[in-house]
gemmi code that builds the backbone of each chain (N, CA, C; Angstrom):
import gemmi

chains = {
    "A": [
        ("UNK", (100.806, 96.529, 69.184), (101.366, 95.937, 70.394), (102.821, 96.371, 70.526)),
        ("UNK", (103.023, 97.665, 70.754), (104.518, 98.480, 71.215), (104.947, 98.239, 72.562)),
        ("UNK", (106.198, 98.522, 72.475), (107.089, 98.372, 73.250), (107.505, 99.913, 74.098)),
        ("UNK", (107.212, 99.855, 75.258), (108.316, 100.882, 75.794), (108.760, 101.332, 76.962)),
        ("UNK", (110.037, 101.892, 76.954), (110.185, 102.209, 78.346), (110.239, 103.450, 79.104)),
        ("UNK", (110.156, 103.348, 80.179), (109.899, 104.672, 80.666), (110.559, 104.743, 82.336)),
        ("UNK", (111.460, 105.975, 82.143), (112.551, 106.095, 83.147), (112.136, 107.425, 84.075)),
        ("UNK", (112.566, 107.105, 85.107), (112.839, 108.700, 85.875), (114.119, 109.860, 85.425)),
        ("UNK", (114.936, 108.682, 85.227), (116.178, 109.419, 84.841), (116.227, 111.238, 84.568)),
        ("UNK", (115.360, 111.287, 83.621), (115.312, 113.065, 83.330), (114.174, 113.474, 84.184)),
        ("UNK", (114.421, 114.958, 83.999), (113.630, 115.799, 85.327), (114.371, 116.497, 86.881)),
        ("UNK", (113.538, 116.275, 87.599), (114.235, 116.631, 88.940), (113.615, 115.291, 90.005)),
        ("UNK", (114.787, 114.273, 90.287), (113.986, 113.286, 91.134), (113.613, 113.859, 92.122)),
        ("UNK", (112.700, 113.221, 92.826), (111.883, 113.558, 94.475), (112.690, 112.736, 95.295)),
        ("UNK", (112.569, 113.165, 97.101), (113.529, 113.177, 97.782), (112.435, 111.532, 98.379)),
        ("UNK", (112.833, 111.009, 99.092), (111.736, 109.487, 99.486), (111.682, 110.429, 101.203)),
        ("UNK", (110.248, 109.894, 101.136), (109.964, 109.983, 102.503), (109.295, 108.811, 103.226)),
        ("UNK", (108.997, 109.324, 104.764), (108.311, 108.251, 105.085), (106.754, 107.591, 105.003)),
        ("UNK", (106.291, 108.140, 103.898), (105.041, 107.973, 104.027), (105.352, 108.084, 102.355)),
        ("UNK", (104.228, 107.243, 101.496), (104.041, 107.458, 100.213), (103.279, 108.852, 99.445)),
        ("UNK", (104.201, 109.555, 99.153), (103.805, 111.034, 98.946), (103.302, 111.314, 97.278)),
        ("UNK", (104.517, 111.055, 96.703), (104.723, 111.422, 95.241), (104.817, 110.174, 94.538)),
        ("UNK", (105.321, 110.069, 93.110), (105.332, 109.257, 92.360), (106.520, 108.832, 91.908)),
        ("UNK", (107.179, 107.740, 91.873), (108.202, 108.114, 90.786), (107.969, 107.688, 89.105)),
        ("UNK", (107.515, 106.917, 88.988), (106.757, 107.067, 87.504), (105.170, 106.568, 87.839)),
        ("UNK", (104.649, 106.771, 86.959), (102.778, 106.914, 86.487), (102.560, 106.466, 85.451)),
        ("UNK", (102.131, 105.687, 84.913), (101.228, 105.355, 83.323), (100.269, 105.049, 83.274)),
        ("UNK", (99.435, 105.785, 82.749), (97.915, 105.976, 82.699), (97.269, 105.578, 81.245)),
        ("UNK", (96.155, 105.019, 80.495), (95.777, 104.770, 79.588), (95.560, 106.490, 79.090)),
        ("UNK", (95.430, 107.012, 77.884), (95.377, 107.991, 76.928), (94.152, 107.909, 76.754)),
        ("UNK", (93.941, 109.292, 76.171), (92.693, 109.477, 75.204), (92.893, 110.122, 74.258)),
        ("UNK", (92.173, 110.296, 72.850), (91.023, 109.176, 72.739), (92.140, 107.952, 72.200)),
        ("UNK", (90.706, 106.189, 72.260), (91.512, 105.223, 72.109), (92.679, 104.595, 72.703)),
        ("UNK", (92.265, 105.365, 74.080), (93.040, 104.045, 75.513), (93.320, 102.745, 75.168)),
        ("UNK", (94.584, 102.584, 75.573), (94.758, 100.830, 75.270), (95.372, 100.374, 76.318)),
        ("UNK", (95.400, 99.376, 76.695), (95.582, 98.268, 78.112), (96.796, 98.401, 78.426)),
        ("UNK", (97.153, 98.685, 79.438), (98.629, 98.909, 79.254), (99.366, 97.498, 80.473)),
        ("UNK", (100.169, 97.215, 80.175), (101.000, 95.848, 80.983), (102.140, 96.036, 80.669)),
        ("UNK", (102.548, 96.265, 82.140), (104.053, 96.451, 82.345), (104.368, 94.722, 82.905)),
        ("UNK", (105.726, 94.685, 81.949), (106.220, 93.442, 81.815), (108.272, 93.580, 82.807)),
        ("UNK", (108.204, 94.731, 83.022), (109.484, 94.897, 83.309), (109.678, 95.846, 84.433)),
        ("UNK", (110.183, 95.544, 85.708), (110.413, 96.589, 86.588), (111.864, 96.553, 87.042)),
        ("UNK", (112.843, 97.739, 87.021), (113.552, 97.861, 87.692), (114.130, 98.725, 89.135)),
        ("UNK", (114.281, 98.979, 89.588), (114.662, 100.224, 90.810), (115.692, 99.828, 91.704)),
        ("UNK", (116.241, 100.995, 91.931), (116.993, 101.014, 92.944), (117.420, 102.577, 93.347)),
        ("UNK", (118.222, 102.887, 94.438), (118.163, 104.142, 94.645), (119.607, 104.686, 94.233)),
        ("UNK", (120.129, 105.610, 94.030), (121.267, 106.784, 93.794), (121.349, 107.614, 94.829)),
        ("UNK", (121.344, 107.640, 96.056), (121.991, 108.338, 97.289), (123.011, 108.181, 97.772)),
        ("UNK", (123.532, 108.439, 98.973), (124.530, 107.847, 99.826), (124.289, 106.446, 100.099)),
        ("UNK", (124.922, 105.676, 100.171), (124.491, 104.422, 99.968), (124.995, 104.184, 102.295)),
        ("UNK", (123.990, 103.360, 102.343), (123.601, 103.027, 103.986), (123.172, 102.142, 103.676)),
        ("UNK", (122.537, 101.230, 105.200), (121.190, 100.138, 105.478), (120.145, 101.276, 105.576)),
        ("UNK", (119.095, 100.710, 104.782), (117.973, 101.375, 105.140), (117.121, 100.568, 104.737)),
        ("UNK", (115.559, 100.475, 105.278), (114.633, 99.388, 104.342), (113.844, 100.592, 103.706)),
        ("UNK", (114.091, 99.604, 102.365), (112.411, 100.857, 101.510), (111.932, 99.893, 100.874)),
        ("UNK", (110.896, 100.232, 101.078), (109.918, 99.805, 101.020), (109.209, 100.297, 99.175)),
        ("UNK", (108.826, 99.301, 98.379), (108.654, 99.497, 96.864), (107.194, 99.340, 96.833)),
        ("UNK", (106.477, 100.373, 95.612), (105.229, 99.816, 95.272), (104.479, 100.124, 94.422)),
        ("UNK", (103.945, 99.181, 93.273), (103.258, 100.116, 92.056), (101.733, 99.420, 92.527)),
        ("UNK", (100.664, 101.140, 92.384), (99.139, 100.490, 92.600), (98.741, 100.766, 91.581)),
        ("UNK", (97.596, 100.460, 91.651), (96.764, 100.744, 90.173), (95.893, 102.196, 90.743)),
        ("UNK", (95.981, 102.830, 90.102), (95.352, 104.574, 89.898), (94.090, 104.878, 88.621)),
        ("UNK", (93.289, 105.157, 89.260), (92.527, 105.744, 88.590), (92.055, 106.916, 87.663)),
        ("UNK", (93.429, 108.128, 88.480), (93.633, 109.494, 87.885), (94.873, 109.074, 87.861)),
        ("UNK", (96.008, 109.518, 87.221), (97.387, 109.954, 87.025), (97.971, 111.119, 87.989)),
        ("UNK", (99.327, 111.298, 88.220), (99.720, 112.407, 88.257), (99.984, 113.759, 87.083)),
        ("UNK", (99.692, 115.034, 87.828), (99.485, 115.650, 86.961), (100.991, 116.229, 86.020)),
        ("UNK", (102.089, 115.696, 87.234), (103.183, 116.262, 86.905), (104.382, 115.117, 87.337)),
        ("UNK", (105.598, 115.109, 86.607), (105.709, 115.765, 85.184), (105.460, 115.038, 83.602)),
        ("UNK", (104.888, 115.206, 82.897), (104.236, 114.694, 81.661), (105.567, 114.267, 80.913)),
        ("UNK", (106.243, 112.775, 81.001), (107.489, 112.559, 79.856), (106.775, 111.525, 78.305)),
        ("UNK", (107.610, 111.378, 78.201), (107.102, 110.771, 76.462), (108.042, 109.478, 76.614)),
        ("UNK", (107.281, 108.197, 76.674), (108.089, 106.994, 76.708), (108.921, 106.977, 75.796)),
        ("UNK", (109.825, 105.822, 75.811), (110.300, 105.559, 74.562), (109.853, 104.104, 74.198)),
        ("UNK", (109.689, 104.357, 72.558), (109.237, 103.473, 72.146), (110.513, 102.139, 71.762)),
        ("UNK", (110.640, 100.787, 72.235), (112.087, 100.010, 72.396), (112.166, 99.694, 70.732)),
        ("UNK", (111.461, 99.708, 69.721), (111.623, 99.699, 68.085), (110.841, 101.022, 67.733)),
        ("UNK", (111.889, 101.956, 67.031), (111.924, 103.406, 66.853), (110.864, 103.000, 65.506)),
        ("UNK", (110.618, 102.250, 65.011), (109.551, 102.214, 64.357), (108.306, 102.274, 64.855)),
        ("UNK", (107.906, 101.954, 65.840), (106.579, 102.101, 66.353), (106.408, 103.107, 66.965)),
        ("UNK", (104.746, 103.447, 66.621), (104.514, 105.393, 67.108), (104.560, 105.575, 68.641)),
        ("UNK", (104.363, 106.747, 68.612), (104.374, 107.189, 70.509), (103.306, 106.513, 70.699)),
        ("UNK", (103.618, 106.270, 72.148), (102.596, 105.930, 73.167), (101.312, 106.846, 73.303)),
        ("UNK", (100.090, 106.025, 73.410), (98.803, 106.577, 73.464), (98.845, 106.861, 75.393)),
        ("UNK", (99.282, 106.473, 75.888), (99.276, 106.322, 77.306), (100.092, 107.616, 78.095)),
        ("UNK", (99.668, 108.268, 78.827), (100.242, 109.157, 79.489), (101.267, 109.005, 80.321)),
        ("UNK", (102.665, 108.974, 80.598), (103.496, 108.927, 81.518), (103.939, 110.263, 82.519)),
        ("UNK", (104.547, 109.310, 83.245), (104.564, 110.615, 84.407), (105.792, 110.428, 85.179)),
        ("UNK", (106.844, 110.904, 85.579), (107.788, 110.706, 86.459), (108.097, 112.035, 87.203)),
        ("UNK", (108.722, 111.075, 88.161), (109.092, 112.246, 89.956), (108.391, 113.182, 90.071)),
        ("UNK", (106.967, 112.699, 90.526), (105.715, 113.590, 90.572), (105.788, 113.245, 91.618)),
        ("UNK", (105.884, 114.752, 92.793), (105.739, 115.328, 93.849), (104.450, 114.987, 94.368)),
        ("UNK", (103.502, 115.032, 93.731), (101.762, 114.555, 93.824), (101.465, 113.315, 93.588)),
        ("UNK", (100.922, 112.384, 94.454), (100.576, 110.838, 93.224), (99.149, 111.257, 93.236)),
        ("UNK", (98.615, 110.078, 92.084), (97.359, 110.337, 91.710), (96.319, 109.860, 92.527)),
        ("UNK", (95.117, 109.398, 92.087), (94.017, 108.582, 92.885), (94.229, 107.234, 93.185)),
        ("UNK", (95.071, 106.550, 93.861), (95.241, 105.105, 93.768), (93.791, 104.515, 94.706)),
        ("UNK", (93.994, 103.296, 94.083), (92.986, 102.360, 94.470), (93.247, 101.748, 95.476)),
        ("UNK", (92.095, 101.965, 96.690), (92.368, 101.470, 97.856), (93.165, 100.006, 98.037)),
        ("UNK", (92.469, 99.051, 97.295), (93.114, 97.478, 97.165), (93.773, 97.168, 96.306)),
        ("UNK", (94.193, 98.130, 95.558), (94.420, 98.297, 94.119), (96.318, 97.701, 93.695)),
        ("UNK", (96.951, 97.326, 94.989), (98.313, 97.190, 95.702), (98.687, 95.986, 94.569)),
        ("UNK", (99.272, 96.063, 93.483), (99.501, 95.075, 92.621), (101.137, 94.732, 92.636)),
        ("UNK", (102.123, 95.303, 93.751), (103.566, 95.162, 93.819), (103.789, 95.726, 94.850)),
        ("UNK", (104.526, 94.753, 95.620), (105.320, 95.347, 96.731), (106.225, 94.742, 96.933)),
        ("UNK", (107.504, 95.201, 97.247), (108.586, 94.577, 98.026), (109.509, 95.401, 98.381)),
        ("UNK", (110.317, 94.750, 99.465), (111.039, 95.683, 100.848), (112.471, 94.968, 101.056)),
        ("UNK", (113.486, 95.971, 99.997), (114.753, 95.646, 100.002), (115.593, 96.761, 100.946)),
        ("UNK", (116.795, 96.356, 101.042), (118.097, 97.160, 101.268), (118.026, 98.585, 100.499)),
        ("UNK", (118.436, 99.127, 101.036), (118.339, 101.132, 100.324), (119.736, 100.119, 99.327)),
        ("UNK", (120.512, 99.833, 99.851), (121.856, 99.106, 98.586), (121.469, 98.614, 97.787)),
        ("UNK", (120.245, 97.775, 98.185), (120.190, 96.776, 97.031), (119.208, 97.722, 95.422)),
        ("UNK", (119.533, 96.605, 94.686), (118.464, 96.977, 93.263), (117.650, 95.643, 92.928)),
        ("UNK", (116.833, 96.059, 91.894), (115.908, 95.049, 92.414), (115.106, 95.039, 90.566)),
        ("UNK", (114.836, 93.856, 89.981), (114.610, 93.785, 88.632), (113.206, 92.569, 88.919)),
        ("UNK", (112.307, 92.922, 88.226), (110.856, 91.462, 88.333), (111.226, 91.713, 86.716)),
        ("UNK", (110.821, 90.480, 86.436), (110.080, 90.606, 84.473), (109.523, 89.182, 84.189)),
        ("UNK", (108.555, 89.695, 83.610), (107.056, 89.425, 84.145), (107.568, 88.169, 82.578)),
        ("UNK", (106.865, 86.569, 82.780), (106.792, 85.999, 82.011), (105.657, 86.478, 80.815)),
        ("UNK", (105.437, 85.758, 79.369), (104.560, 86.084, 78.626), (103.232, 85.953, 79.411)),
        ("UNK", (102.298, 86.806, 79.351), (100.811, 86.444, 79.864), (100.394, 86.165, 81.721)),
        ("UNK", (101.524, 87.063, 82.154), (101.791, 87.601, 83.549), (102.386, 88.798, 84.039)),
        ("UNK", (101.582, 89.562, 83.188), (101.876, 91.349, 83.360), (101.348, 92.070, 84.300)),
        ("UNK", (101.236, 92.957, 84.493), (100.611, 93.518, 85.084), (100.037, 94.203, 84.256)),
        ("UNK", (98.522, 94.223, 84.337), (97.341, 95.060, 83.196), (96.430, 95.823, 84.024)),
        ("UNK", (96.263, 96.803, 83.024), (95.514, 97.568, 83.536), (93.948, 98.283, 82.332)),
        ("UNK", (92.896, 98.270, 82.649), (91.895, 98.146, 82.046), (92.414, 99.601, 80.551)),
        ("UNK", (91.645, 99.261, 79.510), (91.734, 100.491, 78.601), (90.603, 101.524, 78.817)),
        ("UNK", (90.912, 101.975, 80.070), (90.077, 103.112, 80.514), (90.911, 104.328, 80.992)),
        ("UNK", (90.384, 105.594, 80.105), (90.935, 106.497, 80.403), (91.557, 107.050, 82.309)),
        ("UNK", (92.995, 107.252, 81.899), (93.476, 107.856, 83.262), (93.859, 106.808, 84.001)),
        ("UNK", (93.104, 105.148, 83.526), (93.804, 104.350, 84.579), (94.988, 103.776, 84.539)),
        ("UNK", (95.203, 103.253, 85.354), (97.024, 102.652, 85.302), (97.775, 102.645, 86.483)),
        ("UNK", (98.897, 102.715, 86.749), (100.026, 102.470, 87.472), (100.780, 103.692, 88.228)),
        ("UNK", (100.966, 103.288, 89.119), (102.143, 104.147, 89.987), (103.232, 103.333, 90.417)),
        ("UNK", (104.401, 103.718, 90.552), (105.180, 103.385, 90.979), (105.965, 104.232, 91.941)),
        ("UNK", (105.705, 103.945, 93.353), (105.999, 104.325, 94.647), (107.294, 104.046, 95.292)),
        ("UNK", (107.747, 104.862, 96.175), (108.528, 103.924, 97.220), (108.807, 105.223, 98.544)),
        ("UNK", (108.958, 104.835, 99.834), (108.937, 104.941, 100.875), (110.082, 104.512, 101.710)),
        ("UNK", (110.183, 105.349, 102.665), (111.374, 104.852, 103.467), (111.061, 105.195, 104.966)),
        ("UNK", (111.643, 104.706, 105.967), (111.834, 105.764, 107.113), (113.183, 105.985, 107.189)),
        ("UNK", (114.009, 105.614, 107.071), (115.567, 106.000, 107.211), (116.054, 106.651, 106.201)),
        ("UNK", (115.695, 106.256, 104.825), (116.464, 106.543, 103.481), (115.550, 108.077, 103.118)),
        ("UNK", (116.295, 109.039, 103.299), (115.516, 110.483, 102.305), (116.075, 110.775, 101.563)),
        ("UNK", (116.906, 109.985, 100.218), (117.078, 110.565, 99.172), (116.426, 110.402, 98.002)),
        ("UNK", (116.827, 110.122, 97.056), (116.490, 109.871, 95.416), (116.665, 108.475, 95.025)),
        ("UNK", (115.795, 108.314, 94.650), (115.546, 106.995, 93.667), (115.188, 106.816, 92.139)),
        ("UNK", (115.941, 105.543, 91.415), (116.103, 105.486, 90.332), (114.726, 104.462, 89.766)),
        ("UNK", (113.978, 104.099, 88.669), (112.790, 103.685, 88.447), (112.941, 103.374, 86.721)),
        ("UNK", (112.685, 102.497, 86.066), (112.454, 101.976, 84.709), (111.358, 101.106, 85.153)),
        ("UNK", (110.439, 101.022, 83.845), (108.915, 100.121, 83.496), (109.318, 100.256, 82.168)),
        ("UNK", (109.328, 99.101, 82.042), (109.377, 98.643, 80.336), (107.172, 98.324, 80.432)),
        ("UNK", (106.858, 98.744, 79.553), (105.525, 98.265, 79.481), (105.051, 98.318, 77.817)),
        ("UNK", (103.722, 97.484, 77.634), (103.337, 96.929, 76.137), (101.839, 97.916, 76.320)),
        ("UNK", (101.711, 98.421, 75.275), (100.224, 98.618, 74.669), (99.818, 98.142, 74.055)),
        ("UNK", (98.328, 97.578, 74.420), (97.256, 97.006, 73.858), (95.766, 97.354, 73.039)),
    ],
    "B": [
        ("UNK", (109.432, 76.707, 91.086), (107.745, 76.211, 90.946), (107.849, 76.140, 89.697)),
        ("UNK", (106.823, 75.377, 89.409), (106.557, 75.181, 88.209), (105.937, 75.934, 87.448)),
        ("UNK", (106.208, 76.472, 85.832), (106.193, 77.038, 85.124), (105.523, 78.348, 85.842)),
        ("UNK", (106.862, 79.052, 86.066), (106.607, 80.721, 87.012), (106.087, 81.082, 85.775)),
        ("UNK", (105.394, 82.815, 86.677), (104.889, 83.648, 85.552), (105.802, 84.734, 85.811)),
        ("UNK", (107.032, 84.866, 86.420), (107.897, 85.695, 86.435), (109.088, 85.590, 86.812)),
        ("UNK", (110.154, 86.666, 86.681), (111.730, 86.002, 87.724), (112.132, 87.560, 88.246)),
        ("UNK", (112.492, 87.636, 90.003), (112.294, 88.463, 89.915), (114.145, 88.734, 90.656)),
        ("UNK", (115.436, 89.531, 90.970), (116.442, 89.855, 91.329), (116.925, 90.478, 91.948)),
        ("UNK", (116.885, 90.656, 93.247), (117.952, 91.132, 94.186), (119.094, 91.257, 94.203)),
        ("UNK", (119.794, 92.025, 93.573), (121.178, 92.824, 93.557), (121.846, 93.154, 94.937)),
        ("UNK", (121.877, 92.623, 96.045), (122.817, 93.395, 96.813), (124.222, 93.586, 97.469)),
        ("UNK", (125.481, 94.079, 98.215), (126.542, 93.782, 98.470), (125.902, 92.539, 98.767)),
        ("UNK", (125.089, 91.410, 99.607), (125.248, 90.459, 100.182), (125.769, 89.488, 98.975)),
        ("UNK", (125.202, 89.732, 97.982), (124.896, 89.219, 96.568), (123.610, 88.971, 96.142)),
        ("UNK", (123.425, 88.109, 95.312), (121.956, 87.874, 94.339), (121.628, 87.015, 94.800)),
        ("UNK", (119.999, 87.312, 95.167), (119.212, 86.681, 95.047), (117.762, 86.460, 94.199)),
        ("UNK", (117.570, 85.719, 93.690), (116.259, 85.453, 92.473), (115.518, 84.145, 93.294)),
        ("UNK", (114.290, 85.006, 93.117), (113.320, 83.816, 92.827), (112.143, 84.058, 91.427)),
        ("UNK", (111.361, 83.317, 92.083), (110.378, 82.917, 91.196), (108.928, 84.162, 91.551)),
        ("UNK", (107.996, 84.289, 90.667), (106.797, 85.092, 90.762), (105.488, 84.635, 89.981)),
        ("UNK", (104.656, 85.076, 90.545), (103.687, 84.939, 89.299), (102.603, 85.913, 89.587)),
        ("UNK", (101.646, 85.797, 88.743), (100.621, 87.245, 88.919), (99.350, 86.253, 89.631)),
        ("UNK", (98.332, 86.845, 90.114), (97.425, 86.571, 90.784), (96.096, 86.292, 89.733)),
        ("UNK", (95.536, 85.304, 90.022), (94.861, 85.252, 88.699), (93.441, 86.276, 88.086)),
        ("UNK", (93.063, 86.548, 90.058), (91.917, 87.605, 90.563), (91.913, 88.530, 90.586)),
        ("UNK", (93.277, 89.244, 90.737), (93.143, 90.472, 90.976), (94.687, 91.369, 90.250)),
        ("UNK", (95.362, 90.266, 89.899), (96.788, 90.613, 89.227), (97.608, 90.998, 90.268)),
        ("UNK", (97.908, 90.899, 91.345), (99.027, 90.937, 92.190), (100.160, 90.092, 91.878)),
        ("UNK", (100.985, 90.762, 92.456), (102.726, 90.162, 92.033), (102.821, 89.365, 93.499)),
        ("UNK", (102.929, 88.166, 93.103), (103.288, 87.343, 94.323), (104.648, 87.037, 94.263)),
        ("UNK", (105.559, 87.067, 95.443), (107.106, 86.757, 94.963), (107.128, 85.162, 95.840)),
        ("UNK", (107.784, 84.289, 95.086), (108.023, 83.037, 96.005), (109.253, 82.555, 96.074)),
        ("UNK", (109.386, 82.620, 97.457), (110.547, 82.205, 97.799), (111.149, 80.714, 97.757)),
        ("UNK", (112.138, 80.110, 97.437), (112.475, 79.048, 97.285), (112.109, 78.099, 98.668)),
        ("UNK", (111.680, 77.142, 98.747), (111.306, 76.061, 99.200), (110.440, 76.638, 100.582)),
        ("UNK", (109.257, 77.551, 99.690), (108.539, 78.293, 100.426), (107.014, 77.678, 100.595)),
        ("UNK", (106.141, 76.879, 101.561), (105.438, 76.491, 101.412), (104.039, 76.551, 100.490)),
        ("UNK", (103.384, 75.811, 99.504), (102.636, 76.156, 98.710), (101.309, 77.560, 99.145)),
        ("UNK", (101.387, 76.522, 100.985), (99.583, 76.966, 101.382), (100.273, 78.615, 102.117)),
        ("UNK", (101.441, 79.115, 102.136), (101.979, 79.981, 102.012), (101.860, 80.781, 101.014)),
        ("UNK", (101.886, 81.027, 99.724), (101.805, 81.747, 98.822), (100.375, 81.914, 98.256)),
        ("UNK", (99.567, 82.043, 98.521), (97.828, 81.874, 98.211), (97.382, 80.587, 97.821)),
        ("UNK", (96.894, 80.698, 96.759), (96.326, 79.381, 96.645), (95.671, 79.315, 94.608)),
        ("UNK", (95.089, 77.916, 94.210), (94.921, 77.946, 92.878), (93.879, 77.468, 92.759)),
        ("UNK", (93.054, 78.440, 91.784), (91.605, 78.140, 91.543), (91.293, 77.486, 90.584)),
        ("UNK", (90.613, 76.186, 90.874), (90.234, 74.871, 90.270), (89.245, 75.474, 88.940)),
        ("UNK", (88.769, 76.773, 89.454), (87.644, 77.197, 87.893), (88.558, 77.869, 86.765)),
        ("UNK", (89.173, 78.256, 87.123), (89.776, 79.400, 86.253), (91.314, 78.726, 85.649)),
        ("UNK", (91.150, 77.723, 86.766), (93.119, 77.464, 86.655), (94.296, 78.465, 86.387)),
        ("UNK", (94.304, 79.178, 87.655), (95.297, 79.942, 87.428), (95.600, 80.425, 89.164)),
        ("UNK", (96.600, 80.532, 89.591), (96.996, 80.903, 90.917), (96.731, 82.194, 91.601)),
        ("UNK", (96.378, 81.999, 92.245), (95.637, 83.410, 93.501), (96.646, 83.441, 94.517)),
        ("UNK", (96.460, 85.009, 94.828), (97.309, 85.418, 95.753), (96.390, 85.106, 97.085)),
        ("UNK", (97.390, 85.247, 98.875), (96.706, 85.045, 99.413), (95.295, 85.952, 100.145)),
        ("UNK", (95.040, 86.633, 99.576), (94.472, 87.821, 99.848), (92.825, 87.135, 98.940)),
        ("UNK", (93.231, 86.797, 97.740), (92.038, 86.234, 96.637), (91.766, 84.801, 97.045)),
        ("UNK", (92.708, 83.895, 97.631), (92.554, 82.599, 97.883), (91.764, 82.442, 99.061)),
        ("UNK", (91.417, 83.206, 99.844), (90.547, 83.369, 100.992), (89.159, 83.663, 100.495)),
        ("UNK", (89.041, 84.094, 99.393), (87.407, 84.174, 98.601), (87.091, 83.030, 97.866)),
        ("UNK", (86.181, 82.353, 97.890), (85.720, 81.072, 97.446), (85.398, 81.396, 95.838)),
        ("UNK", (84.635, 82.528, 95.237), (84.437, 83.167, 94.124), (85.553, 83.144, 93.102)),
        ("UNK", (85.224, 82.597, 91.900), (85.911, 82.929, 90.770), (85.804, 84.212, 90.292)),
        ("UNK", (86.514, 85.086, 90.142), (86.320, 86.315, 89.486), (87.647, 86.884, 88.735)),
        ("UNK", (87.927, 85.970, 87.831), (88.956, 86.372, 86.720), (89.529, 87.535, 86.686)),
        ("UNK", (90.584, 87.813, 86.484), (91.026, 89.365, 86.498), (90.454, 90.151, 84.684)),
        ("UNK", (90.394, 88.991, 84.076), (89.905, 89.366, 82.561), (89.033, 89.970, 82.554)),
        ("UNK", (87.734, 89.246, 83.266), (86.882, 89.736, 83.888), (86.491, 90.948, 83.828)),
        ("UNK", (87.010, 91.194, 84.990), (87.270, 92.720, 85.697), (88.029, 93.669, 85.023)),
        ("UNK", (88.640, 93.073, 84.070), (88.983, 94.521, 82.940), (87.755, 94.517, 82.268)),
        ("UNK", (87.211, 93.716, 81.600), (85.926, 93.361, 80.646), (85.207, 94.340, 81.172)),
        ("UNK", (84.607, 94.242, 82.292), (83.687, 94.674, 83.237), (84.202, 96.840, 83.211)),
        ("UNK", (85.278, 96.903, 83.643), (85.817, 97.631, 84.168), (85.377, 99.092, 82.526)),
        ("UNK", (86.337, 98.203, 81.575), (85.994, 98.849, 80.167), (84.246, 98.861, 79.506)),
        ("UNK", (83.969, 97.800, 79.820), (82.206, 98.215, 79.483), (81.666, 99.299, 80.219)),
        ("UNK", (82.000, 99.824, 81.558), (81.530, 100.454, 82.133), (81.718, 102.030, 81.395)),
        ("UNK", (83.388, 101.588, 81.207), (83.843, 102.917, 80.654), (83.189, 103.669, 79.295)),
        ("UNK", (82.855, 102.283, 78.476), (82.386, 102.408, 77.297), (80.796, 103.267, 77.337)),
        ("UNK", (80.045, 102.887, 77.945), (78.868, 103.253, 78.797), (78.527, 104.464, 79.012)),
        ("UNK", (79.564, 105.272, 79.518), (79.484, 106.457, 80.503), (79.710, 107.339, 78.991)),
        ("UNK", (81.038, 106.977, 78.063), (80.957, 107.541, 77.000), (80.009, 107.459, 76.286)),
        ("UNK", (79.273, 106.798, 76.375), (77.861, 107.046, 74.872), (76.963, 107.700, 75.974)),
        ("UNK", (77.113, 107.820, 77.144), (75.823, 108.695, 77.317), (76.519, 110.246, 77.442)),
        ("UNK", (77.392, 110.317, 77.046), (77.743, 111.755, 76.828), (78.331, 112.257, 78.251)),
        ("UNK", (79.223, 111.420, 79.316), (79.774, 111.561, 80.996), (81.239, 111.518, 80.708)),
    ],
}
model = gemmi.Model(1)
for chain_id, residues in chains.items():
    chain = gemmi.Chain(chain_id)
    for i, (resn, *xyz) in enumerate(residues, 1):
        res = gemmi.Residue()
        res.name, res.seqid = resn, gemmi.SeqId(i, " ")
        for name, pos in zip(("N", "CA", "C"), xyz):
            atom = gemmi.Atom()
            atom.name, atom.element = name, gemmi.Element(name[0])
            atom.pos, atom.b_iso = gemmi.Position(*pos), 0.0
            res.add_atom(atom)
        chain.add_residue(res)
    model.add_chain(chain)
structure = gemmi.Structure()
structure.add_model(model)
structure.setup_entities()
């Protein structure tokens, strides 16, 4: 039962558009020996020119992952091994999300930042089936720059 | 509300705002609730399961646990692997 987090920070962020295009992070259960994954921690906010703009936030549950780009969480006690779970940040592509599958949304200020964390035994989970898991989205019509993204999440 | 299942923070020039959250008991949605936000407003809570539904699940009369539906979700998975899919 590890700990870890997983940032956009490195890479090349994606620009936000108006329509949900790409990803900014992905975590998908691993193979072999998928384990449940529940993200307990969300943060975001954006790094552009700072304006009013509404954007619009959203992690669904996905069935495939994105294919790109493949990062390596970190684990929050350097004692515990890597993550069995695939991560993914500022993927240009998102994966297969699930039509109803809409497990987070909310619609702040392009200024504002924005933190949930999830009490014990109110995570967000996702089955230990290969490829499935999380996206974490966001959208704008006014705002086209870059956005910032952390998921602290637990394996099960 | 009583004993949230989350806290969630708005950072902006206006300043901070926090409320309260909890997950959905059906389907795991993040419900955010706003302070002195009406109950029959935020979904609703299922007398079988005891645990709060979003309003999207509170409109289905059906208990269907989100445990459930991982249970379900992973047997399936388990399944497809022993027949060699």
């Amino acid at each position: 039962m590890a700990n870890y987090a997983l940032t956009n920070g490195s890479g090349t962020q994606q620009p936000t558009a108006a329509a949900y295009t790409g990803a900014l992070l992905g975590v998908t259960a691993g193979t072999p020996g998928g384990r449940r994954i529940k993200v307990y921690d969300v943060l975001i906010g954006t790094n552009g020119l700072p304006a009013d703009n509404f954007v619009e936030w959203s992690i669904d549950r996905v069935t495939t992952g994105s294919s790109a780009t493949v990062v390596v969480p970190n684990p929050l006690d350097t004692a515990d091994a890597p993550a069995v779970a695939v991560c993914t940040a500022n993927s240009s592509t998102g994966g297969t999300v699930v039509a109803t599958g809409q497990v987070f949304y909310v619609g702040v200020n392009q200024r504002a930042s924005y933190r949930w964390v999830a009490a014990p035994g109110s995570e967000l989970v996702s089955p230990a089936v290969a490829a499935s898991g999380f996206q974490l989205r966001i959208r704008s019509g006014g705002y086209l720059g870059t956005a910032t993204g952390t998921l602290l999440f637990q394996e099960q | 509300m009583l004993r949230p299942g989350g806290n969630a923070v708005i950072t902006d020039p206006g300043g901070v705002t926090e409320f309260d959250t909890f997950t959905c008991g059906h389907c795991g949605t993040l419900v955010h609730v706003w302070p002195r936000q009406r109950p029959e407003d935020i979904g609703g809570f299922c007398r079988q399961c005891m645990k709060p539904t979003c309003p999207r699940c509170a409109d289905d009369e059906r208990c269907d646990p989100l445990e459930r539906k991982l249970e379900r979700a992973e047997a399936r998975s388990a399944a497809l692997k022993s027949y060699g899919l």
